[in-house]
C-alpha positions, 0 to 999 in steps of 0.5 A, spaced: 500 500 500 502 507 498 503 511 503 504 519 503 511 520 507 514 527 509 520 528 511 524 534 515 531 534 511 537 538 512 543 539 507 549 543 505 548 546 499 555 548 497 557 543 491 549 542 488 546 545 484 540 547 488 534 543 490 531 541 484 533 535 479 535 537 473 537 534 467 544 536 466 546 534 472 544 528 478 548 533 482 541 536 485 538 535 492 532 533 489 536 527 485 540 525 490 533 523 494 530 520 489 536 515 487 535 513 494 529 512 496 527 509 489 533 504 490 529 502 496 523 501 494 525 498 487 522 503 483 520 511 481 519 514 487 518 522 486 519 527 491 517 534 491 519 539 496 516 545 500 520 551 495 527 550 490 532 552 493 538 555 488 544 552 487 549 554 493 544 555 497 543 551 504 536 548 508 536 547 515 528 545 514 527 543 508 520 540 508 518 535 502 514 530 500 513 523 497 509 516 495 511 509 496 509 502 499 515 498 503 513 494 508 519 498 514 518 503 518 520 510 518 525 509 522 528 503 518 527 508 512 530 513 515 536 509 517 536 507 510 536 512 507 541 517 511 546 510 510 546 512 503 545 519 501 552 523 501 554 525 508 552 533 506 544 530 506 540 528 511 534 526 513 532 529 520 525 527 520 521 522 517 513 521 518 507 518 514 502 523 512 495 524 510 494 522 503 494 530 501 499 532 504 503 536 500 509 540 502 509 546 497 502 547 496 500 546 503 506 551 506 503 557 508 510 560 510 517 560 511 523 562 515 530 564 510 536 567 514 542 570 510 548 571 514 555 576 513 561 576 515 564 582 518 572 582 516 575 588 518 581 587 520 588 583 517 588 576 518 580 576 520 577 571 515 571 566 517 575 559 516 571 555 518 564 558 516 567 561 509 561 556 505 556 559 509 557 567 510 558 572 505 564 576 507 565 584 507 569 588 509 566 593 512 560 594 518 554 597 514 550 602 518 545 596 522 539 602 524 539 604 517 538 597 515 532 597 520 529 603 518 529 600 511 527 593 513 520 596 515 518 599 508 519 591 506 515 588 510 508 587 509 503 586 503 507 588 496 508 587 490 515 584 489 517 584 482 523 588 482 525 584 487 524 577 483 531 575 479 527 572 474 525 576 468 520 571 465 517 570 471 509 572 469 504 570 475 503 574 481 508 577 485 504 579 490 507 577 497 506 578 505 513 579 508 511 579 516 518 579 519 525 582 517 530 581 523 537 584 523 541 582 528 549 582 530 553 578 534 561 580 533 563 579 526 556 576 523 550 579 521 543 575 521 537 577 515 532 573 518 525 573 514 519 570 514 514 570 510 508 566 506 512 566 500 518 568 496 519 569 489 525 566 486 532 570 488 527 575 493 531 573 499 538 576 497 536 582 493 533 584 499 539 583 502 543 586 498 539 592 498 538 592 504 546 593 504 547 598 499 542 603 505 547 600 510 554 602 506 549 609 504 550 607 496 542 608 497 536 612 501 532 608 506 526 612 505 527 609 497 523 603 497 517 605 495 519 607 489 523 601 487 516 597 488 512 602 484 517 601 478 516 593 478 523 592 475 529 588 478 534 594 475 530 598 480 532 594 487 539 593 489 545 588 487 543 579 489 548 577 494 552 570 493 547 564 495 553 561 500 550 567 506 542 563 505 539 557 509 532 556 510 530 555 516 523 552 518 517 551 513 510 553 516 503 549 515 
C-alpha cells in the first residue's frame, strides 16, 4: 500500500546545484533523494519539496514530500536512507502523512536567514564558516538597515525584487518579519514570510546593504516597488550567506 511520507531534511548546499533535479546534472538535492529512496523501494519514487532552493544555497528545514509502499518503518527508512545519501544530506525527520499532504502547496510560510561576515581587520577571515557567510569588509550602518527593513515588510508587490525576468504570475507577497541582528563579526537577515519569489531573499539583502554602506536612501523603497523592475532594487548577494530555516503549515 502507498503511503504519503514527509520528511524534515537538512543539507549543505555548497557543491549542488540547488534543490531541484535537473537534467544536466544528478548533482541536485532533489536527485540525490530520489536515487535513494527509489533504490529502496525498487522503483520511481518522486519527491517534491516545500520551495527550490538555488544552487549554493543551504536548508536547515527543508520540508518535502513523497509516495511509496515498503513494508519498514520510518525509522528503518530513515536509517536507510541517511546510510546512503552523501554525508552533506540528511534526513532529520521522517513521518507518514495524510494522503494530501503536500509540502509546497500546503506551506503557508517560511523562515530564510542570510548571514555576513564582518572582516575588518588583517588576518580576520571566517575559516571555518567561509561556505556559509558572505564576507565584507566593512560594518554597514545596522539602524539604517532597520529603518529600511520596515518599508519591506508587509503586503507588496515584489517584482523588482524577483531575479527572474520571465517570471509572469503574481508577485504579490506578505513579508511579516525582517530581523537584523549582530553578534561580533556576523550579521543575521532573518525573514519570514508566506512566500518568496525566486532570488527575493538576497536582493533584499543586498539592498538592504547598499542603505547600510549609504550607496542608497532608506526612505527609497517605495519607489523601487512602484517601478516593478529588478534594475530598480539593489545588487543579489552570493547564495553561500542563505539557509532556510523552518517551513510553516
Amino acid at each position: 500500500m502507498r503511503k504519503n511520507y514527509k520528511m524534515i531534511i537538512s543539507y549543505d548546499g555548497t557543491r549542488y546545484s540547488g534543490w531541484q533535479s535537473q537534467g544536466n546534472t544528478a548533482e541536485t538535492i532533489q536527485s540525490k533523494l530520489e536515487a535513494v529512496l527509489s533504490r529502496l523501494v525498487g522503483e520511481k519514487v518522486d519527491v517534491i519539496g516545500a520551495g527550490r532552493t538555488d544552487s549554493g544555497v543551504h536548508a536547515l528545514g527543508m520540508v518535502a514530500n513523497c509516495h511509496m509502499s515498503t513494508a519498514l518503518s520510518e525509522d528503518e527508512i530513515r536509517s536507510y536512507v541517511n546510510k546512503y545519501l552523501p554525508d552533506d544530506i540528511c534526513v532529520i525527520q521522517l513521518k507518514e502523512a495524510s494522503d494530501r499532504f503536500h509540502s509546497r502547496y500546503n506551506s503557508v510560510g517560511k523562515t530564510y536567514k542570510y548571514t555576513c561576515f564582518v572582516s575588518t581587520s588583517v588576518g580576520n577571515k571566517p575559516i571555518f564558516d567561509r561556505h556559509y557567510v558572505y564576507v565584507i569588509h566593512d560594518m554597514p550602518d545596522v539602524n539604517r538597515m532597520r529603518r529600511a527593513a520596515k518599508h519591506l515588510m508587509g503586503e507588496h508587490d515584489y517584482k523588482s525584487f524577483c531575479g527572474n525576468s520571465h517570471f509572469n504570475k503574481n508577485s504579490v507577497r506578505n513579508v511579516d518579519d525582517i530581523k537584523i541582528s549582530v553578534n561580533e563579526n556576523h550579521i543575521t537577515f532573518t525573514y519570514h514570510a508566506d512566500g518568496f519569489l525566486q532570488n527575493m531573499v538576497r536582493i533584499l539583502t543586498g539592498t538592504l546593504l547598499e542603505v547600510g554602506f549609504y550607496t542608497r536612501s532608506e526612505d527609497s523603497m517605495g519607489e523601487i516597488f512602484a517601478a516593478m523592475d529588478r534594475k530598480m532594487a539593489g545588487y543579489m548577494v552570493p547564495a553561500k550567506g542563505l539557509c532556510l530555516v523552518e517551513v510553516d503549515y
